[in-house]
ROMIVO-888222 format. One record per residue (C-alpha): y negated, z negated, x negated; residue in three letters. Coordinates in Angstrom, 1 decimal. Layout:
N
<north: Y	up: Z	east: X	bamar: ALA>
...
This chain:
165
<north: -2.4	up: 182.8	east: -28.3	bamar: UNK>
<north: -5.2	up: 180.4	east: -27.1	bamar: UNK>
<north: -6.2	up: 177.4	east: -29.5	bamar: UNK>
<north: -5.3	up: 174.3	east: -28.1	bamar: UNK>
<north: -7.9	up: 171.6	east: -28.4	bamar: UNK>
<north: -8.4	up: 167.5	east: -27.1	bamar: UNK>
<north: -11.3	up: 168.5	east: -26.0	bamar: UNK>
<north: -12.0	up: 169.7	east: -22.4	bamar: UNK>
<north: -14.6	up: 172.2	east: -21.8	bamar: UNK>
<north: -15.9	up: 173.1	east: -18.3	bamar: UNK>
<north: -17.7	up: 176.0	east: -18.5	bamar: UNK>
<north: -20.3	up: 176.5	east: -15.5	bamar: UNK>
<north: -21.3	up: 180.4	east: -15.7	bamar: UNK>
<north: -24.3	up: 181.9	east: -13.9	bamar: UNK>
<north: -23.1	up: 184.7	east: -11.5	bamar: UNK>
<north: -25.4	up: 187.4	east: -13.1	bamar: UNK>
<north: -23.7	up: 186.4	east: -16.5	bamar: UNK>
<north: -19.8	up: 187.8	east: -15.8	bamar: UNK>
<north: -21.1	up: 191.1	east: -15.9	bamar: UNK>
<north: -23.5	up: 190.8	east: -19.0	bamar: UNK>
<north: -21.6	up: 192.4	east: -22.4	bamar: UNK>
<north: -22.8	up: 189.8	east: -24.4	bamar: UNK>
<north: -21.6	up: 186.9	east: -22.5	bamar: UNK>
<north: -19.4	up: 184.7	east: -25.3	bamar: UNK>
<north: -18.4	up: 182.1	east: -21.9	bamar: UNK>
<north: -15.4	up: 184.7	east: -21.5	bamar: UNK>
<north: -14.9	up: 184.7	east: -25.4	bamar: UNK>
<north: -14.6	up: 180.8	east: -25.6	bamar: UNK>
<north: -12.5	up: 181.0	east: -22.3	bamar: UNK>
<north: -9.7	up: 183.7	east: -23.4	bamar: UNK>
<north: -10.0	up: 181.6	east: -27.2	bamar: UNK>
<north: -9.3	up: 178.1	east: -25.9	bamar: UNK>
<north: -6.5	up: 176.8	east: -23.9	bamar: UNK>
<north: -9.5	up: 173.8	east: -22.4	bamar: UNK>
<north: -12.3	up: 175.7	east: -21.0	bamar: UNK>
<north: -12.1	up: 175.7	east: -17.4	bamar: UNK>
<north: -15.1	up: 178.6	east: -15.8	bamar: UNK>
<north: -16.4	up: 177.4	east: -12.4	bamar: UNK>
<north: -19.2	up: 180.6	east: -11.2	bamar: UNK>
<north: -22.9	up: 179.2	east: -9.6	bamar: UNK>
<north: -25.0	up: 181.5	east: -8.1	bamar: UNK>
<north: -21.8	up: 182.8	east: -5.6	bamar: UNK>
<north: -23.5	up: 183.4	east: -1.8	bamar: UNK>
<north: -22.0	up: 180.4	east: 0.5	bamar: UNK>
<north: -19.9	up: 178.8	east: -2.4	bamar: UNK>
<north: -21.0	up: 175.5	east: -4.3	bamar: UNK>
<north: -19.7	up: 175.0	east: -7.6	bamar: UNK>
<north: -17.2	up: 171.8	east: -8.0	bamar: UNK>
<north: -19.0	up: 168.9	east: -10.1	bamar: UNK>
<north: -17.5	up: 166.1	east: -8.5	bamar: UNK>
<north: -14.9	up: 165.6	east: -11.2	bamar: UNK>
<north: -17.5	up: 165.3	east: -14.1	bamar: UNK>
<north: -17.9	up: 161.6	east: -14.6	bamar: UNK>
<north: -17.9	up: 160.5	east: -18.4	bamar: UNK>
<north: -19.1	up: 164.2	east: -18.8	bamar: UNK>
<north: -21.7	up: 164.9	east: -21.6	bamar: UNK>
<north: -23.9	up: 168.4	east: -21.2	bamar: UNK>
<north: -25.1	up: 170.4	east: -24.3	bamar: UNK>
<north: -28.7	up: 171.0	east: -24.0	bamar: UNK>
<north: -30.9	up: 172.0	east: -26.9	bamar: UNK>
<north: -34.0	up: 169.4	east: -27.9	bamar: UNK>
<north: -32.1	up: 165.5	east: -27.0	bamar: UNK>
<north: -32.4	up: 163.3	east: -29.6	bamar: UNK>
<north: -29.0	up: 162.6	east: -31.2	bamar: UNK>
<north: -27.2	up: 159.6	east: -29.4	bamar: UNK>
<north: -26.3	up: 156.9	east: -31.2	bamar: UNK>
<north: -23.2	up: 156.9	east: -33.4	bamar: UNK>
<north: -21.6	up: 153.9	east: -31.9	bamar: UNK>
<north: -22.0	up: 155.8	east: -28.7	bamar: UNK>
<north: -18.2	up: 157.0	east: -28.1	bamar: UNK>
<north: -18.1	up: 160.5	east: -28.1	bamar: UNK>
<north: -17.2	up: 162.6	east: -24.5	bamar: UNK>
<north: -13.6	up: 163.8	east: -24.1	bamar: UNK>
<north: -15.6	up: 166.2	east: -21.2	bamar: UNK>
<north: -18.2	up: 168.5	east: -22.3	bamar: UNK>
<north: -20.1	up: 170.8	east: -19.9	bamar: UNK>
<north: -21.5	up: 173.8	east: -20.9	bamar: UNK>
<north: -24.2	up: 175.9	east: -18.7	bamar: UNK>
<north: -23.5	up: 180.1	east: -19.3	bamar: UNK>
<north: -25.9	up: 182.0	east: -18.9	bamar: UNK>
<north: -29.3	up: 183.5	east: -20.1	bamar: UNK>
<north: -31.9	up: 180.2	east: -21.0	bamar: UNK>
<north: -33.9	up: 180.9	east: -18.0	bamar: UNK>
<north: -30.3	up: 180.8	east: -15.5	bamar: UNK>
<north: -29.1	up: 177.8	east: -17.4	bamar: UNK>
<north: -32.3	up: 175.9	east: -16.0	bamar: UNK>
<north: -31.8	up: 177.4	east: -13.1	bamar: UNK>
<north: -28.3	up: 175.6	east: -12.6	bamar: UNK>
<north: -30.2	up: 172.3	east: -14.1	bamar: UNK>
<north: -32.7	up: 172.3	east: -11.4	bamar: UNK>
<north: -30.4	up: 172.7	east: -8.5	bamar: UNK>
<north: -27.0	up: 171.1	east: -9.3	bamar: UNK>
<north: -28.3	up: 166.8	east: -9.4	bamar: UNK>
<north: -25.0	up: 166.3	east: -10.3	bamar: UNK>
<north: -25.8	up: 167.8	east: -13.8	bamar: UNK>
<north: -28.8	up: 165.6	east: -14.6	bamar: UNK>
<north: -27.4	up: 162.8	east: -14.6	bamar: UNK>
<north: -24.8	up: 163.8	east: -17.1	bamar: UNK>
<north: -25.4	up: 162.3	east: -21.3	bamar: UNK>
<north: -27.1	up: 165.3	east: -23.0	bamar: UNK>
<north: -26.3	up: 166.2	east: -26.4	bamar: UNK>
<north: -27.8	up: 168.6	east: -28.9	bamar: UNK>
<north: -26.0	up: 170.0	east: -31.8	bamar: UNK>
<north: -28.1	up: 170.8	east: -34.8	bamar: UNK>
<north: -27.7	up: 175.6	east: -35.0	bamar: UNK>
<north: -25.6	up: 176.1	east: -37.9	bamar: UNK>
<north: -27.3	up: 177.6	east: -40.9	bamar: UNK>
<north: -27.5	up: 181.3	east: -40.8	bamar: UNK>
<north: -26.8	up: 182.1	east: -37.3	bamar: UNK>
<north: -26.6	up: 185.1	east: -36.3	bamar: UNK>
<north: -27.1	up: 185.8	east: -32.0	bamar: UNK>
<north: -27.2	up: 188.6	east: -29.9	bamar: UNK>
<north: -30.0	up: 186.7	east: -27.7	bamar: UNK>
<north: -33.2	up: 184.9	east: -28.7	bamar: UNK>
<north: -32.9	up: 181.3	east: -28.5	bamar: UNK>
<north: -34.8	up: 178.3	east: -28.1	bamar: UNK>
<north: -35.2	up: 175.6	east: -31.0	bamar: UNK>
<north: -32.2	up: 174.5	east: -31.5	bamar: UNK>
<north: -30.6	up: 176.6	east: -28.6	bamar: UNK>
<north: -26.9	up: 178.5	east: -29.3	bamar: UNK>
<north: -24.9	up: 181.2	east: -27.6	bamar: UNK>
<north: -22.1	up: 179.2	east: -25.1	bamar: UNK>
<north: -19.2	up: 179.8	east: -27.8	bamar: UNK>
<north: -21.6	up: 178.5	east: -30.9	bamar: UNK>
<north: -22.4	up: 175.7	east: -29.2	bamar: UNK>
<north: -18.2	up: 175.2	east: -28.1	bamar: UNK>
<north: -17.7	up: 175.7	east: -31.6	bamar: UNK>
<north: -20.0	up: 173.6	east: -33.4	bamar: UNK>
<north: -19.4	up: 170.6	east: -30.2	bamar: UNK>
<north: -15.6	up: 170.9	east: -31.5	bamar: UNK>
<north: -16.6	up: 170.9	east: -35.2	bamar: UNK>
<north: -18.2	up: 167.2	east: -34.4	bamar: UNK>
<north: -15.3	up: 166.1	east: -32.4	bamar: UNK>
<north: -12.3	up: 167.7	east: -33.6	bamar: UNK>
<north: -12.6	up: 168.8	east: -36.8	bamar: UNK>
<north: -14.1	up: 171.7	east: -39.3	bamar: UNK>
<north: -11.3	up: 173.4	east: -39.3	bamar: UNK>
<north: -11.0	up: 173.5	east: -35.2	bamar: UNK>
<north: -14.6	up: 174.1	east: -35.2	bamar: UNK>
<north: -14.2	up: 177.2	east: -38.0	bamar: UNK>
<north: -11.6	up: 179.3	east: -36.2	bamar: UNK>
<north: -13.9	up: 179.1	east: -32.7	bamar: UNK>
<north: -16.9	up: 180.1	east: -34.7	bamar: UNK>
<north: -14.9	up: 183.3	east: -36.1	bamar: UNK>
<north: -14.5	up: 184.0	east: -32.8	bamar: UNK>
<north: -18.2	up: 184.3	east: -32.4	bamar: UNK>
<north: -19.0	up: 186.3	east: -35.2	bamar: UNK>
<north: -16.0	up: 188.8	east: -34.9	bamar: UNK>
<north: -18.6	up: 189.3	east: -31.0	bamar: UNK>
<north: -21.5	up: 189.4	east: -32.9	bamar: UNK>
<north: -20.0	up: 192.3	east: -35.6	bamar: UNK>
<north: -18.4	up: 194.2	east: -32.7	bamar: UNK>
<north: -21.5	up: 194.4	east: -30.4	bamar: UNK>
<north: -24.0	up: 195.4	east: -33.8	bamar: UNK>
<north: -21.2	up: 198.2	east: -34.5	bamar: UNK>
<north: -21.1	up: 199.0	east: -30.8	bamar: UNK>
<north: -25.0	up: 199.4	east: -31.4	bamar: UNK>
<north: -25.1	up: 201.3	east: -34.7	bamar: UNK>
<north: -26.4	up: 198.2	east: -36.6	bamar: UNK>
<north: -23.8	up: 198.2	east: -38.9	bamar: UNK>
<north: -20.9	up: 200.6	east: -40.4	bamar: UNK>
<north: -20.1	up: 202.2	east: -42.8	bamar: UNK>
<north: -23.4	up: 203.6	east: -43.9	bamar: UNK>
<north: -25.4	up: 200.7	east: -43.1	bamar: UNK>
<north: -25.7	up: 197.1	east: -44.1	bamar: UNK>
């Protein structure tokens, strides 16, 4: 069963990434009952981003807005590797001129991929957006989702088991 949440997350996923193992987009999209996947990169398609108006982006390195600032009931989130994510930046305007916000990496992340400062896999960043807006408890159960991935691809890659730690 999907966890419903206020919150609605459009999730705009590079074309190369639906085929990468490690992709946590599709984790966040089976977990939630609010993430909506829209593909860039697909020959002759464009990607809808007409209905994004109030929308805030996650993006690593903004400054934190202002507390009296109403927080977004839209967020968008770019899947993909960092270098794809600027990619979709770069050549969808629509997407600059969307509020960026940054969320502080919780404390003893673990990832798959290296980062930049401040920089989370799609479904951390979901999880620790929802932690702000709805809740640690909301924020908690997406974040298990993220590191039940992160213990099944280390097993899947001898990592971890039985005889290791």
């Amino acid at each position: 069963m999907k966890l419903k949440t206020r919150t609605r997350i459009v999730l705009l996923q590079h074309l190369l990434e639906l085929s990468e193992r490690s992709n946590t987009g599709r984790h966040a999209a089976a977990a939630l009952s609010s993430v909506e996947v829209r593909v860039f990169g697909a020959q002759g398609a464009s990607v809808k981003v007409d209905d994004l108006e109030g929308a805030w982006l996650l993006w690593p390195g903004e400054p934190e807005p202002d507390a009296s600032v109403p927080r977004p009931s839209t967020l968008v989130v770019l899947d993909g590797s960092w270098s794809q994510a600027r990619k979709m930046l770069q050549r969808v305007p629509e997407l600059r001129s969307l509020r960026r916000w940054s969320l502080q990496a919780p404390k003893g992340r673990r990832s798959l991929r290296a980062a930049p400062p401040g920089g989370m896999s799609s479904l951390e960043a979901i999880a620790e957006a929802l932690r702000v807006l709805e809740g640690a408890e909301v924020g908690a159960q997406v974040q298990a989702v993220h590191e039940a991935l992160v213990q099944k691809q280390l097993a899947e890659r001898g990592y971890v088991g039985p005889h290791r730690s």
